[in-house]
N, C-alpha and C positions, 0 to 999 in steps of 0.2 A: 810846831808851828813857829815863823819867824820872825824878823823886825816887821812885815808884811800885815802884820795882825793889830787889829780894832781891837778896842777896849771896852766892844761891849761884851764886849763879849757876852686830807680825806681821808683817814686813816680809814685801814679795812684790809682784809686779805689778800686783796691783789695786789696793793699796795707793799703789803709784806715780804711778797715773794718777790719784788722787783730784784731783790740784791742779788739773789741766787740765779735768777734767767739774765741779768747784764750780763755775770762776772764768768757765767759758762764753767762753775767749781765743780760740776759731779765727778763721782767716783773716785776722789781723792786720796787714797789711804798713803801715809809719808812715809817713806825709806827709814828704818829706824826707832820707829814708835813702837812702843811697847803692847801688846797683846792686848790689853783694854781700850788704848786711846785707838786703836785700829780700829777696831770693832766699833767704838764709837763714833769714826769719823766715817764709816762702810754704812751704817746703820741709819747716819744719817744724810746720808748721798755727798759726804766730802765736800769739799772746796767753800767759798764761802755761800755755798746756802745752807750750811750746817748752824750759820750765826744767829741768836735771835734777831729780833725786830723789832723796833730800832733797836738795830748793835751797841752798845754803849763802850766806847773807847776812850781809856785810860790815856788823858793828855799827860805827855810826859811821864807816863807812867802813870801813879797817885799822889800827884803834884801838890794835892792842896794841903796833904797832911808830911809829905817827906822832900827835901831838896829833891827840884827835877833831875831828871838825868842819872840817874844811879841803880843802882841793881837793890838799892832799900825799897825806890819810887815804884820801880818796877815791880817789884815783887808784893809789895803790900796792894796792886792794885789786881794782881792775880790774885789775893785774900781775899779781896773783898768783890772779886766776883767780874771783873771786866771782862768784855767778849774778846777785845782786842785792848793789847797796849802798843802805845806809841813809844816802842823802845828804839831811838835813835835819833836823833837830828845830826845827819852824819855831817863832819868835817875832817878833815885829813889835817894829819901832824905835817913839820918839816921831813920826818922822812917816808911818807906816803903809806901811814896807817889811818884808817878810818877810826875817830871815835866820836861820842855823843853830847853833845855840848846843845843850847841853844841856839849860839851862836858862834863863830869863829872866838870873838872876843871873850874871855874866859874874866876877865879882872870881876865881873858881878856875879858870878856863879862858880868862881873857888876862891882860894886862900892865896890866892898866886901872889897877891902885894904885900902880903905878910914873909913874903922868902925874899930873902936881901940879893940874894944870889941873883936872882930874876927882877930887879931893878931897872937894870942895861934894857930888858927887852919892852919896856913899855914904849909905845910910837904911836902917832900919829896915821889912819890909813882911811882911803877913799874905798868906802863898805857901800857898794850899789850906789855911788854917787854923792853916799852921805858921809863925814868927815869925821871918824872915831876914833877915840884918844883910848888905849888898855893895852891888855895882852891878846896877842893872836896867836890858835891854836899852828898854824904856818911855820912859827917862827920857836917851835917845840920840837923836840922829837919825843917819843913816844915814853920813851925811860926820864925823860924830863918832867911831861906829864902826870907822866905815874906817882911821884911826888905832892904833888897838888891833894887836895882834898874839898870836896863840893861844899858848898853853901848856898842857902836859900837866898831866892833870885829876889823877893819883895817881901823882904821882912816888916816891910807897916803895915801890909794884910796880914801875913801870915808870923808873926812872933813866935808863936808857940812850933815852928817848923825849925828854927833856932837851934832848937835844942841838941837838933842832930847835924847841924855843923863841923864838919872836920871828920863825924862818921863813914862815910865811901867815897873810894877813889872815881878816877874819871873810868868810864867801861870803853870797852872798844866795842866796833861792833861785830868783830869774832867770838871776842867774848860771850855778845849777848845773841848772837846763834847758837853758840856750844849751850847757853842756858836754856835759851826756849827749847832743845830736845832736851834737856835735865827735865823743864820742870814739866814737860810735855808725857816725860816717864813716868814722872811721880804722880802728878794727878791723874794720869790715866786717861786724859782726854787731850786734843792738840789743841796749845797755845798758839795766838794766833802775835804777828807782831806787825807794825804800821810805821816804818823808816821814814825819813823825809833827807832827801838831798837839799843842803843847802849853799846858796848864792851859787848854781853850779857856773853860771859865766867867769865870775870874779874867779873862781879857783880854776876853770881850765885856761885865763888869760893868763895865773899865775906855773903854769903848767905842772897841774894836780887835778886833771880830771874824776868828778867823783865817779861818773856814770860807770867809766871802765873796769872798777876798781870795786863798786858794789856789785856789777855782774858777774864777776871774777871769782868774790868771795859765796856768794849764792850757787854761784855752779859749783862749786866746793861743797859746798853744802847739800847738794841735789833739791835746793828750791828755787830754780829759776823757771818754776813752769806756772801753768794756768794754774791749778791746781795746788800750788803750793800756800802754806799759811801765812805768806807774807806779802803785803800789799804796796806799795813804795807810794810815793807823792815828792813834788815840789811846785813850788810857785812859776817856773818855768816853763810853758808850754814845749819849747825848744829842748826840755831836759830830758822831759818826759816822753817827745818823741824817739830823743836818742837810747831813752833806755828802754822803748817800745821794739830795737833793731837788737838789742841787744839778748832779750830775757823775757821770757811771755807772763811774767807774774801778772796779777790784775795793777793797775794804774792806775792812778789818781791824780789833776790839775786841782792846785791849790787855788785859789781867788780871794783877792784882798777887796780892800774898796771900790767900790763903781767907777770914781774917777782916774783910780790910778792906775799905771802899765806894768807889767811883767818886768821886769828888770833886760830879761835879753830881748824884750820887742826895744827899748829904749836902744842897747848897743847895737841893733842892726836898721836902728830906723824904723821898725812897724809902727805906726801911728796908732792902732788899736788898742783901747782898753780895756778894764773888764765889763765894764758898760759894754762891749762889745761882744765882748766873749761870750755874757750870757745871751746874746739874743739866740734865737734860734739857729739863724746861720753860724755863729761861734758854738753854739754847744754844737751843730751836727761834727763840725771840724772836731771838737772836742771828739768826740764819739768816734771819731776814724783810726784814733789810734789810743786812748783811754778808756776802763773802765766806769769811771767815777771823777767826780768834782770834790772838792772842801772848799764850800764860801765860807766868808762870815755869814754869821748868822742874821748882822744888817741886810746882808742878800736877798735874806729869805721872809724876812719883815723888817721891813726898815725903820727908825725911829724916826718919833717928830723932836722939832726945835729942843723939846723942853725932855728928849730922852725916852719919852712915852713910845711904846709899840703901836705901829699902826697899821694895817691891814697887808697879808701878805701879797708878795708879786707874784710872778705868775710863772718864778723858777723852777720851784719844783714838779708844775706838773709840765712844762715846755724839758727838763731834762730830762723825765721820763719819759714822753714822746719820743725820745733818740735813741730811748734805751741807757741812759746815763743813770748810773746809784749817787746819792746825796748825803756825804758826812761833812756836814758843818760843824762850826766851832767857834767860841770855845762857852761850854757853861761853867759858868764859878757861881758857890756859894756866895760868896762875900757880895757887900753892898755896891762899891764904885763899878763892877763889873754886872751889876744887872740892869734890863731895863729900869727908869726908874716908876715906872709905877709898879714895881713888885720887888723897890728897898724897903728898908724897917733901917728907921733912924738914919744916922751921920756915920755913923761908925766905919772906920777905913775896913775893920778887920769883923765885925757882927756880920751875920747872914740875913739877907732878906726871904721873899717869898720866891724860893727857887724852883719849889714845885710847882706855883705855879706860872712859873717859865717857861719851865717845861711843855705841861700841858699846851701853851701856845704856839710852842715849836713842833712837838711832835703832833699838833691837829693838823698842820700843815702836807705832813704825808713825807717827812723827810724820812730818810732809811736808817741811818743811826746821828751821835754827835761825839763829839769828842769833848770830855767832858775831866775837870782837875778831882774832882768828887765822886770817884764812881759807882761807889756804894748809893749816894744818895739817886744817882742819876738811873741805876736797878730801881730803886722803890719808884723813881716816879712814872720809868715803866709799865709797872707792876698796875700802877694807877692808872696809869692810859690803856692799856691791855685788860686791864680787869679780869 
């Protein structure tokens, strides 16, 4: 997920099945897969209705214990059990390689100001409108990159993530194709992966479109179908259509705050917000050419004044109406990111009552969440499922 994202960050059978009758996954089995993950992906009708319910998707991998964005993040959140990881926030180098950043700007998520060398390249750039002072990934090539080493994005929540500072380079996202069929072998069952293009206007003004360039690499890979285990997203409407002509993977419209607009409805003029998007008439639009949505989770219960959850809207069952699947985001452990009547204490980096967050997001009938804890986000599951 992107600068786009808040800081808050009927359950039952039919409900369940919604994910698998949107996204149209059956019969799935991947080019490639090893003799067990086959069988288990035939066994259980392929595509994504093979996911459980709610999917629980590793933000960033498993963000809350490892720097995002790395093939550590990534991989500890296959440990501990995620149905999907969000392996990629793609952004494209100076010479038109995709890799996995946050953000374009890299100064808060590597070591990049500690290289003297890379001094010169820090500037000043209008990022969707808003005025940001670092490094951008643009203004790299990929053997420059590769130098760099990641660090944790919000070391006052997360301290003890520190520790693995300077541990793994930046991935591409070839890279982390070639790995999801490694680890796809190894476990025996198919990894599933959840890409997100990002600012895709600002980078085809700068002429680097990503859209071209992740269908390019997929058809490479022979996952550019319904049926393949990789889902994409961005905040975009306009991105998402263009990579709807390109590549039949299942899709996903990101959604930020109610008040605010898509980045390319602001450069061509659309007047519509997300306020918009979700009515019904936006989600049917939605639906013409996406799989699925990712609000915030404000979307799906809003808070009041004082941060308290208050009764949910009526998104989720108006997106299921269209046939629309619903991963919202983001659940963290830690205190400043929960509702607040489910903190414990002050503490920037202590956890509250996350379980039961949970419980109040998945009674709502959402399909899965995207979540930085994903172990903890299985148990609570487990607790809703019974």
């Amino acid at each position: 997920m992107g600068t786009q994202e808040s800081n808050e960050e009927t359950s039952g059978t039919g409900r369940r099945a919604l994910l698998g009758a949107a996204v149209l996954g059956a019969g799935g089995a991947v080019l490639g897969m090893a003799g067990p993950a086959r069988a288990d992906a035939t066994r259980h009708g392929g595509g994504v209705r093979s996911l459980p319910k709610p999917t629980i998707i590793g933000h960033r991998g498993a963000s809350g214990y490892r720097p995002e964005h790395t093939f550590g993040s990534y991989q500890l959140a296959l440990d501990l059990g995620a149905d999907i990881v969000e392996a990629g926030d793609l952004v494209p180098t100076k010479d038109g390689h995709l890799v996995c950043r946050h953000e374009p700007e890299i100064g808060g998520t590597t070591d990049v100001a500690d290289h003297p060398e890379f001094a010169g390249r820090r500037t000043t750039k209008l990022l969707d409108g808003v005025s940001t002072t670092g490094w951008f990934t643009e203004d790299f090539t990929l053997a420059e990159l590769k130098t760099l080493r990641a660090v944790e994005r919000i070391p006052a929540n997360r301290p003890h993530n520190t520790l693995y500072n300077g541990r793994w380079e930046i991935p591409t996202f070839d890279e982390v194709l070639r790995w999801q069929d490694e680890q796809t072998r190894k476990r025996g069952k198919q990894v599933w992966i959840y890409p997100e293009l990002k600012h895709p206007t600002y980078f085809r003004e700068q002429g680097l479109p990503l859209e071209e360039r992740v269908a390019k690499l997929l058809r490479a890979y022979r996952k550019d179908r319904r049926t393949s285990p990789v889902i994409l997203q961005s905040f975009e409407p306009t991105s998402v259509q263009r990579l709807h002509k390109h590549v039949d993977n299942p899709l996903v419209v990101l959604l930020s705050s109610a008040n605010s607009r898509p980045w390319d409805f602001v450069e061509t003029g659309d007047p519509r917000t997300v306020a918009d998007l979700v009515k019904p008439a936006g989600l049917r639009e939605i639906a013409s050419y996406a799989q699925g949505i990712g609000p915030t989770l404000d979307l799906v219960i809003p808070r009041d004044a004082q941060g308290n959850l208050t009764r949910p809207t009526t998104l989720v069952p108006d997106a299921h109406k269209v046939g629309l699947i619903l991963h919202p985001y983001t659940m963290r452990n830690e205190n400043p990111f929960l509702p607040a009547n489910f903190r414990k204490g002050t503490d920037a980096d202590a956890y509250g009552d996350v379980f039961g967050a949970y419980q109040a997001y998945f009674a709502t009938g959402i399909d899965g969440v995207f979540t930085d804890q994903p172990d903890t986000g299985l148990l609570a599951r487990a607790d809703f499922t019974g």
